[in-house]
C-alpha positions as a Markdown table, in Angstrom:
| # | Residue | x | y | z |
|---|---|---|---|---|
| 1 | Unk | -9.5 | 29.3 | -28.2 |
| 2 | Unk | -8.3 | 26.0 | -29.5 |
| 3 | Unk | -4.5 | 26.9 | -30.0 |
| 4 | Unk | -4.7 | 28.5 | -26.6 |
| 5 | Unk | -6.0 | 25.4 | -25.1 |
| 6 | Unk | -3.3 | 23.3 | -26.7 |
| 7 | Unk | -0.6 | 25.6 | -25.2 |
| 8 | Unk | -2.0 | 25.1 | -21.9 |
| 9 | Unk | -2.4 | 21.5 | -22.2 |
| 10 | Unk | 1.9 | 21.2 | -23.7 |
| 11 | Unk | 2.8 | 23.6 | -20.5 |
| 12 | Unk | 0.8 | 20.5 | -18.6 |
| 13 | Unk | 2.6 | 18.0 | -19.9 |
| 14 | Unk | 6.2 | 19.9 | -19.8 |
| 15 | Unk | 5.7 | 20.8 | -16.1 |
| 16 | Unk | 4.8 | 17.4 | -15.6 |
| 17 | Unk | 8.2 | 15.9 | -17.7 |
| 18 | Unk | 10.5 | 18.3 | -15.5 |
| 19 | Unk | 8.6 | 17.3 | -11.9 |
| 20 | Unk | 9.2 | 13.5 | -12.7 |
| 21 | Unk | 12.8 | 14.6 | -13.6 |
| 22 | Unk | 13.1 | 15.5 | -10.2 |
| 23 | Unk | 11.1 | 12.5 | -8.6 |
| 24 | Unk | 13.1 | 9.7 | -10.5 |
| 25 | Unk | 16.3 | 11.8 | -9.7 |
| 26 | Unk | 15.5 | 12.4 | -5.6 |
| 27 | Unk | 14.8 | 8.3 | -5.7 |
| 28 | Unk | 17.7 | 6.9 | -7.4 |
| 29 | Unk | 19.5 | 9.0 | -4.6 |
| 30 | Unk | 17.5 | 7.0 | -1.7 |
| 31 | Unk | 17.6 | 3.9 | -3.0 |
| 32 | Unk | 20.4 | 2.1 | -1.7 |
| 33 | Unk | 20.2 | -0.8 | -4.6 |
| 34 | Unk | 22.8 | 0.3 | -7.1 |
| 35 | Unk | 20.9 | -1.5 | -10.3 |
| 36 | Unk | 17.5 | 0.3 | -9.1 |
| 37 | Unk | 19.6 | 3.4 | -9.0 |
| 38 | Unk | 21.1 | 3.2 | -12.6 |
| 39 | Unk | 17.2 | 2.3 | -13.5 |
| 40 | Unk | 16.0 | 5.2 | -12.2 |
| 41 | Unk | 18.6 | 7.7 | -13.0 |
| 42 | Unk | 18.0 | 6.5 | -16.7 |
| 43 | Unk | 14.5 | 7.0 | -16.2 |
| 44 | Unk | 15.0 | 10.8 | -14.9 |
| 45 | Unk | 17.5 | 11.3 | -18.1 |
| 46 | Unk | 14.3 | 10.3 | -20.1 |
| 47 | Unk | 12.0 | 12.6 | -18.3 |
| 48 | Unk | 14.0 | 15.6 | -18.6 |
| 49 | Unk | 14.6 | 14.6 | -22.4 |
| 50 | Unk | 11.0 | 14.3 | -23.0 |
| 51 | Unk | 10.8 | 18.4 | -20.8 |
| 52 | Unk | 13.2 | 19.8 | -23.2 |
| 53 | Unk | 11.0 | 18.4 | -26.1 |
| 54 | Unk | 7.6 | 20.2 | -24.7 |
| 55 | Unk | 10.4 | 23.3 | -24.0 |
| 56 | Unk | 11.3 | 24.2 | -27.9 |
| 57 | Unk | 7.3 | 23.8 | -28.4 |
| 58 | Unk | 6.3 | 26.2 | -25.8 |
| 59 | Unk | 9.4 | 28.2 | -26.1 |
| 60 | Unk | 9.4 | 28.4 | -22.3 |
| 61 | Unk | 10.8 | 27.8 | -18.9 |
| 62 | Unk | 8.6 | 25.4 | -16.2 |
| 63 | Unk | 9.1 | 24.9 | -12.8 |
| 64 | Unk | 8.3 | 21.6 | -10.9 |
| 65 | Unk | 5.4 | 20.7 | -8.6 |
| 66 | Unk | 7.6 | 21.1 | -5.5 |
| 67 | Unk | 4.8 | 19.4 | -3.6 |
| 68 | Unk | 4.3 | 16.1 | -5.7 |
| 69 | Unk | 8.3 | 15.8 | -5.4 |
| 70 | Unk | 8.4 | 16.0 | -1.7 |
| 71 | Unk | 5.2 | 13.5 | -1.2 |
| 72 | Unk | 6.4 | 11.4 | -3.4 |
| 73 | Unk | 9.7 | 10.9 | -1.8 |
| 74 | Unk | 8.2 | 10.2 | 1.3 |
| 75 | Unk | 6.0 | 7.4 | -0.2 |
| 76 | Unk | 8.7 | 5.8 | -2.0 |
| 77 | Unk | 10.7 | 5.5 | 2.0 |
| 78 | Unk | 7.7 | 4.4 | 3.9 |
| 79 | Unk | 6.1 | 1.9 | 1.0 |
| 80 | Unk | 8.8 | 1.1 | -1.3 |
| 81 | Unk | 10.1 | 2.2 | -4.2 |
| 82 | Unk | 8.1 | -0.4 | -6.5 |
| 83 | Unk | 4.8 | 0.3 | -5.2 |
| 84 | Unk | 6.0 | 4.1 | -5.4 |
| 85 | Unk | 7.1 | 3.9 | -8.9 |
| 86 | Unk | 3.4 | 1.9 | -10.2 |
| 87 | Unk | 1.3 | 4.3 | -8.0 |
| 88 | Unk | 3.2 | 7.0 | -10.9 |
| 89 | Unk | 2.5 | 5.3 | -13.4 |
| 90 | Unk | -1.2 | 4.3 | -13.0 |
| 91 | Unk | -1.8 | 7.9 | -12.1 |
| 92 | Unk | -0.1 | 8.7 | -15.7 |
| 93 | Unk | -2.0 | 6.6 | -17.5 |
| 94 | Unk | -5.5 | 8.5 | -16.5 |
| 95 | Unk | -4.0 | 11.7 | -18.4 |
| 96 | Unk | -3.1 | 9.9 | -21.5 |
| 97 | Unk | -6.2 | 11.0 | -23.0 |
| 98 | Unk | -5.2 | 14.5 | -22.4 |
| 99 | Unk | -1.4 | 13.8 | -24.4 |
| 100 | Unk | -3.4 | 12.2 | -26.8 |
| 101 | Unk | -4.7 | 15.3 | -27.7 |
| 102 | Unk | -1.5 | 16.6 | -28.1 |
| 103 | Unk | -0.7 | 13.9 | -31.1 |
| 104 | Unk | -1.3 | 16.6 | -34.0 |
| 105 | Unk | 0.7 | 19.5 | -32.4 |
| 106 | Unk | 4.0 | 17.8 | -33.9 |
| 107 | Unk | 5.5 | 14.5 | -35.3 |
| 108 | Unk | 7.3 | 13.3 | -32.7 |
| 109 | Unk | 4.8 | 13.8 | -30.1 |
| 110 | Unk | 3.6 | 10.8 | -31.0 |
| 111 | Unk | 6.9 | 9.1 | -30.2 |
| 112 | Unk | 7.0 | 10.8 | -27.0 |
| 113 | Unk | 3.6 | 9.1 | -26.0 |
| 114 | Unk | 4.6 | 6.5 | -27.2 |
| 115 | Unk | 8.4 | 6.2 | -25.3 |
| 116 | Unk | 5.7 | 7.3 | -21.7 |
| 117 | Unk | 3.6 | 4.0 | -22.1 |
| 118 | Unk | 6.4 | 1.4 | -23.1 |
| 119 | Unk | 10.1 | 2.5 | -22.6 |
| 120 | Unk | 9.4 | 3.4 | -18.7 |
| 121 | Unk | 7.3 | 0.2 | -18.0 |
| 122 | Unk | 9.8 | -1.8 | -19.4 |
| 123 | Unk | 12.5 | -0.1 | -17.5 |
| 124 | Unk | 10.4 | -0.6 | -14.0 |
| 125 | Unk | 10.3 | -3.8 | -14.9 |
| 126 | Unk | 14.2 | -4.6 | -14.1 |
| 127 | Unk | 13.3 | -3.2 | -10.5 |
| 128 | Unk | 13.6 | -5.9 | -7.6 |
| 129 | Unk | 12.5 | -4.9 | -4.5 |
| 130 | Unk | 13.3 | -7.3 | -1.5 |
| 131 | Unk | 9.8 | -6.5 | 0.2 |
| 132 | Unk | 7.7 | -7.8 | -2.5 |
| 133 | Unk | 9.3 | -11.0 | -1.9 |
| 134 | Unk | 7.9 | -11.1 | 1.1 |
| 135 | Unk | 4.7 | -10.1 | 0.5 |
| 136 | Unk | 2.6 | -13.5 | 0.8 |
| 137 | Unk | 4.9 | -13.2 | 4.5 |
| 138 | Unk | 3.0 | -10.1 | 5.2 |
| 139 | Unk | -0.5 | -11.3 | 3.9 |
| 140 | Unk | -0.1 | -14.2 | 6.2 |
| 141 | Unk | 0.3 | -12.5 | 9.2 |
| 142 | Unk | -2.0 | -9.6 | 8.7 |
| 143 | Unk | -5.0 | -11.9 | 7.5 |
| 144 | Unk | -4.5 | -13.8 | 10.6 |
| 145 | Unk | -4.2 | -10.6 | 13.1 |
| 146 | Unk | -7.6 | -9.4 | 11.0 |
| 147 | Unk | -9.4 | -12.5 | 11.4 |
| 148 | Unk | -8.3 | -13.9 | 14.4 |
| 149 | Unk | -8.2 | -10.9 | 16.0 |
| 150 | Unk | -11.2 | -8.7 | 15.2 |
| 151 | Unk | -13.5 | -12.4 | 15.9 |
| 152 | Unk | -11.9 | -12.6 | 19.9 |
| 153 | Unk | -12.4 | -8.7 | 20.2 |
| 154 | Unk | -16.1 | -8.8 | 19.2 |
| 155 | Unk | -16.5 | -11.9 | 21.3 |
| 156 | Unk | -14.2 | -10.4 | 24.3 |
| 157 | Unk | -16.5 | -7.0 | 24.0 |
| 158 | Unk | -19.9 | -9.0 | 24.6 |
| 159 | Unk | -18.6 | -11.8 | 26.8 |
| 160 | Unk | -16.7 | -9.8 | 29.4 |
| 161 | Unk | -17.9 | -5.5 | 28.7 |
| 162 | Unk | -14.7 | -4.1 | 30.3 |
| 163 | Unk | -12.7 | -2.3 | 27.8 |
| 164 | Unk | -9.3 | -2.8 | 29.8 |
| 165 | Unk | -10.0 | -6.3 | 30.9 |
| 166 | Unk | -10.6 | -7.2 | 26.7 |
| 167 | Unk | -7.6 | -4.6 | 25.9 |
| 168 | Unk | -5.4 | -7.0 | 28.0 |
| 169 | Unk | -6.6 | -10.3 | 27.4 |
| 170 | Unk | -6.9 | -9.2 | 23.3 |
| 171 | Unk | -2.8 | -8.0 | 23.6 |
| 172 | Unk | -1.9 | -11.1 | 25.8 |
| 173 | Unk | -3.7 | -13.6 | 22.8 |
| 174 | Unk | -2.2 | -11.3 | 20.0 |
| 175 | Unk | 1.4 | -10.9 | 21.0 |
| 176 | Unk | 1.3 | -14.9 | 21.5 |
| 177 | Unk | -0.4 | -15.7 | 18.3 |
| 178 | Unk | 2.0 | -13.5 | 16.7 |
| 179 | Unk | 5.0 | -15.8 | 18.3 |
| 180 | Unk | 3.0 | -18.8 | 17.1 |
| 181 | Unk | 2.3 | -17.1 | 13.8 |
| 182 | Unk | 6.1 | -16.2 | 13.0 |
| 183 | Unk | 7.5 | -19.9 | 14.2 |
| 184 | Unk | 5.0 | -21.4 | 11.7 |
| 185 | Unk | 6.4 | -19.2 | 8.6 |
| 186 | Unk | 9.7 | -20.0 | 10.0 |
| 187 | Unk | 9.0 | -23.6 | 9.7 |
| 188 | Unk | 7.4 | -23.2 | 6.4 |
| 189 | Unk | 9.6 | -21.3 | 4.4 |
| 190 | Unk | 12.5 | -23.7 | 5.5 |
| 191 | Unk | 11.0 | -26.4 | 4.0 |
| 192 | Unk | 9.9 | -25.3 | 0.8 |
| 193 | Unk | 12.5 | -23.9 | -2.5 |
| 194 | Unk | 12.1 | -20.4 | -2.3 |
| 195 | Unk | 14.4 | -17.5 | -2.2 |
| 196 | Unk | 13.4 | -16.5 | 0.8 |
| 197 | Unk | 14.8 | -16.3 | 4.2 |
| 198 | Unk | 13.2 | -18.1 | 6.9 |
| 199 | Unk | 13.9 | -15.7 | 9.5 |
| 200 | Unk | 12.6 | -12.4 | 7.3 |
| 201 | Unk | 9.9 | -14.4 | 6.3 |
| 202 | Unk | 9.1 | -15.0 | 10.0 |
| 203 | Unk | 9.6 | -11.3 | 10.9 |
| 204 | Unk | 7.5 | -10.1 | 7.8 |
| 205 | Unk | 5.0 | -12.1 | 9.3 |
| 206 | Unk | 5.0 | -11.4 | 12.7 |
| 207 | Unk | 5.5 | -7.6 | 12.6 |
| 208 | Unk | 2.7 | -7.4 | 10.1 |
| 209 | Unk | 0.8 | -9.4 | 13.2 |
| 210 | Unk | 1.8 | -7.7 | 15.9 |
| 211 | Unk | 1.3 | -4.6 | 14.4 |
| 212 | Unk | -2.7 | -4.9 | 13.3 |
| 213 | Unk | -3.0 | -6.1 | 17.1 |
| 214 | Unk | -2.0 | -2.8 | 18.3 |
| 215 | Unk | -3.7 | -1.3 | 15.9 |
| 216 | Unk | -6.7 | -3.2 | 16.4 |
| 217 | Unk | -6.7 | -3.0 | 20.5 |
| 218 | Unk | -5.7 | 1.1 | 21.0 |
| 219 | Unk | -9.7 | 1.7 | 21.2 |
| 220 | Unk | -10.1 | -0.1 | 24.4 |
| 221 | Unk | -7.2 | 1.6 | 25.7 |
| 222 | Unk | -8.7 | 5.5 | 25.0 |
| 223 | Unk | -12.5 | 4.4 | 25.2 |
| 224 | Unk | -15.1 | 3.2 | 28.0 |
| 225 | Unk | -17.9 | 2.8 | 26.3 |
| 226 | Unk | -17.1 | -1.1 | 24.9 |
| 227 | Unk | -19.6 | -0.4 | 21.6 |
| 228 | Unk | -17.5 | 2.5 | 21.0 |
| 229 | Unk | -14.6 | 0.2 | 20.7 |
| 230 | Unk | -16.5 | -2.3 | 19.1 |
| 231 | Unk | -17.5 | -0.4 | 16.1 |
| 232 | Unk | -13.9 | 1.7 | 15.8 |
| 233 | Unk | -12.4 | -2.4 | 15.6 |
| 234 | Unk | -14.4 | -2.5 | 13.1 |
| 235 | Unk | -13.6 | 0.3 | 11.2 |
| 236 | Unk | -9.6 | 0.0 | 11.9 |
| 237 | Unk | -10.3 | -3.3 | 10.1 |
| 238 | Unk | -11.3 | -2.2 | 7.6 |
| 239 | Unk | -8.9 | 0.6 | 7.3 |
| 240 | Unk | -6.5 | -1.6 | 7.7 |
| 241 | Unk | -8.0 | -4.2 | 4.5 |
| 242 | Unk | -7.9 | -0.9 | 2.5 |
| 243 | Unk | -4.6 | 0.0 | 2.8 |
| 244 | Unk | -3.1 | -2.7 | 2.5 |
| 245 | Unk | -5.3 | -4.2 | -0.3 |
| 246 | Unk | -4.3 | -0.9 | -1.9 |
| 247 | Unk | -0.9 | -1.3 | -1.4 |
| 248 | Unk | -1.0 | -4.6 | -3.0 |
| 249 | Unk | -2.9 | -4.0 | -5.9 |
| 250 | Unk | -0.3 | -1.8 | -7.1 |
| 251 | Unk | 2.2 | -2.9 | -6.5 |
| 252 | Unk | 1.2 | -6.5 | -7.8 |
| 253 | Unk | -0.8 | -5.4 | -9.9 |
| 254 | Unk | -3.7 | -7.1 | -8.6 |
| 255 | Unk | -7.6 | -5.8 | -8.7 |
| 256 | Unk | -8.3 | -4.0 | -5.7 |
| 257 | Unk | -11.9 | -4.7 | -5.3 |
| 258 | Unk | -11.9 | -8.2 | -5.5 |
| 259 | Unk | -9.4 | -8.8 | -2.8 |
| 260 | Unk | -10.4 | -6.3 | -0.6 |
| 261 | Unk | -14.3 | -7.4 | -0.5 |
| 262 | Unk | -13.2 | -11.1 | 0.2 |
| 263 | Unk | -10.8 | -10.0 | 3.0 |
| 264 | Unk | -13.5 | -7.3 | 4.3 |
| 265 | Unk | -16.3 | -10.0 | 4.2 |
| 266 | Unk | -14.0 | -12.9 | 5.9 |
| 267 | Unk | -12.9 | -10.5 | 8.7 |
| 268 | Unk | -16.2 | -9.0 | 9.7 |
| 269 | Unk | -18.7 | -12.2 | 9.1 |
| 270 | Unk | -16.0 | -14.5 | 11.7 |
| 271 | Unk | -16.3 | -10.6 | 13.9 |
| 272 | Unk | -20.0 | -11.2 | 13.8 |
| 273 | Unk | -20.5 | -14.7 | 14.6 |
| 274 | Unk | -17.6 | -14.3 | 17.7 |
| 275 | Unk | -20.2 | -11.4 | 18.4 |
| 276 | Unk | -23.1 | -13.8 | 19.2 |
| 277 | Unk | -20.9 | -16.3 | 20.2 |
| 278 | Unk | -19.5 | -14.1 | 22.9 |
| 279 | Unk | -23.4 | -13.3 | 24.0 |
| 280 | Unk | -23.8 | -16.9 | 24.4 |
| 281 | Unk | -20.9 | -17.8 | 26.6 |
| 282 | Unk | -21.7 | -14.6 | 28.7 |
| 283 | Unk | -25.6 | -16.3 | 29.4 |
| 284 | Unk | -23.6 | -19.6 | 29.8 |
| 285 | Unk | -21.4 | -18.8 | 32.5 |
| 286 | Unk | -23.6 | -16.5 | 33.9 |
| 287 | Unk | -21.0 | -13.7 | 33.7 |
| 288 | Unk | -23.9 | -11.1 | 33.8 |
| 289 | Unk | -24.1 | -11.8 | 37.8 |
């Protein structure tokens, strides 16, 4: 019972060698960087050397996860290939318990282990990626958009009740913070030492914007009922905080939880006071006439 699940654990572990093979190999072919490319293409040579090892154990032939290849791939062109390349390797290190296992089935699996946990990091760590340069771009303009934004939407909501009336008045204010948002990391990055780019730093920061406002506003635009749209802000707020918190804890290696309860707390307690703020002004100006 043992031996057999040993065997089934080593046919784990070889299927898994030969699909990362095939995932390095598929991304040093996309990736138009040559250096990233020699990095991974060294990093597939290991994978499939560390297959054929698991091969002369088991004494037989694997095929890949077809699946994780193909979805991988297609997170590595829409996210990037760091955060693509982390994502694998966090998700490897929650089986190491189960290779561990596989320390007394021969001598050099240990060295195998071993080669998984340092040799790969070390060789991700030559990987630059142009995006993550301009992530702090990106974090500017879509904590603005999520702040600024989701506050004069839940005051819009209460102060006016007419979805397309807040939809237009949210996208006019949006599209011209965005403008406002992009001149000011314009400004900012020219002035400071950095290896950045003024102008991408400016269009990091305004398409991240631009797009949370759309993103943000397409409720009003489906939806009549404005509490409806109101709560589905909300919760495209916070979908959007999650995702991209996600995004950045990976690829930054950041904690997750900390930054996305501080963004999710800042965006929804400035949401609720523009809430009640938005009641007020409608009492005010007598808007309920």
């Amino acid at each position: 019972m043992i031996e057999q699940l040993l065997y089934e654990r080593i046919l784990q572990a070889q299927r898994s060698e030969i699909t990362e093979h095939f995932i390095y190999k598929n991304l040093s072919r996309i990736i138009k960087d040559k250096e990233n490319s020699r990095v991974l293409s060294r990093i597939a040579k290991d994978e499939l050397r560390h297959y054929g090892f698991w091969k002369k154990i088991s004494r037989q032939s694997i095929r890949p996860n077809g699946l994780k290849i193909i979805l991988y791939t297609i997170i590595a062109r829409v996210f990037g290939l760091t955060f693509t390349i982390k994502l694998m390797e966090n998700i490897e290190d929650l089986v190491q318990d189960e290779y561990a296992v596989l320390k007394n089935v021969h001598p050099d699996v240990a060295r195998i282990i071993q080669d998984e946990e340092n040799h790969e990091h070390q060789l991700i760590a030559l990987i630059n990626e142009e995006r993550l340069l301009y992530v702090s771009s990106m974090v500017l303009g879509l904590n603005d958009a999520l702040v600024e934004l989701t506050g004069a939407l839940a005051g819009l909501t209460l102060a006016l009740q007419n979805t397309r009336l807040v939809a237009i008045v949210g996208l006019i204010t949006g599209i011209a913070a965005s403008m406002s948002m992009s001149a000011s990391e314009y400004l900012a990055i020219k002035h400071e030492e950095t290896k950045k780019s003024p102008l991408k730093a400016s269009i990091y920061a305004g398409c991240a914007y631009v797009l949370t406002v759309l993103f943000l506003i397409f409720p009003y635009l489906i939806f009549k009922n404005i509490f409806v749209c109101l709560g589905l802000v909300m919760f495209n707020a916070l979908l959007v905080i999650l995702v991209f918190t996600f995004y950045i804890s990976v690829a930054k290696s950041l904690s997750f939880k900390k930054r996305f309860f501080e963004m999710a707390s800042i965006s929804l307690g400035i949401a609720i006071i523009n809430f009640f703020i938005g009641i007020v002004i409608r009492k005010v100006f007598g808007i309920d006439a």
